[in-house]
N, C-alpha and C positions, 0 to 999 in steps of 0.2 A: 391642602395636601390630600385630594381623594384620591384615593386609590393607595397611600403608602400608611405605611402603618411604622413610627417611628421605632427605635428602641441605641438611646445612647446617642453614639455619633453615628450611627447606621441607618437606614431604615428600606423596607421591605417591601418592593413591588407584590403590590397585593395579585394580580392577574399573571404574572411570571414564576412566583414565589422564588424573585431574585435580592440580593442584599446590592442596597446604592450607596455606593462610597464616595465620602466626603470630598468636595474639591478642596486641596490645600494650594492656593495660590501664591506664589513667588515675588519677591520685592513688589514693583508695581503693573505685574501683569493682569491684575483683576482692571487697574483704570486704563489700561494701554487698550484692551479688547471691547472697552467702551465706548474708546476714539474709533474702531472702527466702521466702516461703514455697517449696515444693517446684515448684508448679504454675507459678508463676512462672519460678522458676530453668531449667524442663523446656522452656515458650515460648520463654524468651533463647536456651538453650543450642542450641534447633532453628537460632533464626535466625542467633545467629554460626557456625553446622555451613553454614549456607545460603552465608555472607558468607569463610568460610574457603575455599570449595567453587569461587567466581566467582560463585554466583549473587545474587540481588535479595531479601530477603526483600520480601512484599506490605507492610509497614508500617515502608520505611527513610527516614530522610530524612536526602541529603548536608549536610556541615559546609566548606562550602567555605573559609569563615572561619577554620578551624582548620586548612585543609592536605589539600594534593589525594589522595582516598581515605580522609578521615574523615567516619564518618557515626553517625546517630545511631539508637539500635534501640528502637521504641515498642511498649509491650504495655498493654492496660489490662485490669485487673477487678474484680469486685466484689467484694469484703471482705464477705458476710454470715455474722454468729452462727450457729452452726449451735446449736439448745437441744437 
């Protein structure tokens, strides 16, 4: 962990002096995002570094329905055969 400096369930970008909030992952969305391919997994993992961070990723949309501060994170691509 260089650069963060723990404290609890938080802990604090040392070069930003931002606090990183914990993922809490849902039934089995931590192993579904495993199965994904890499490329995939590398777009998620920017946008909850973004959502950890305070910031917005560009393709969030809130869950108000499910409780204030959940939201939902979209990525789409094209799955083409590479021959």
């Amino acid at each position: 962990m260089s650069g963060l400096t723990k404290y609890g369930n938080y802990a604090i970008l040392k070069s930003r002096q931002k606090i990183i909030e914990r993922v809490s992952w849902m039934s089995g969305s931590q192993e579904q995002m495993r199965d994904m391919p890499v490329i995939v997994r590398s777009a998620f993992g920017h946008a909850l570094w973004e959502v950890q961070i305070g910031n917005t990723p560009l393709d969030m949309k809130p869950l108000p329905g499910l409780g204030n501060g959940i939201c939902e994170l979209r990525e789409s691509f094209d799955t083409m055969p590479i021959a």
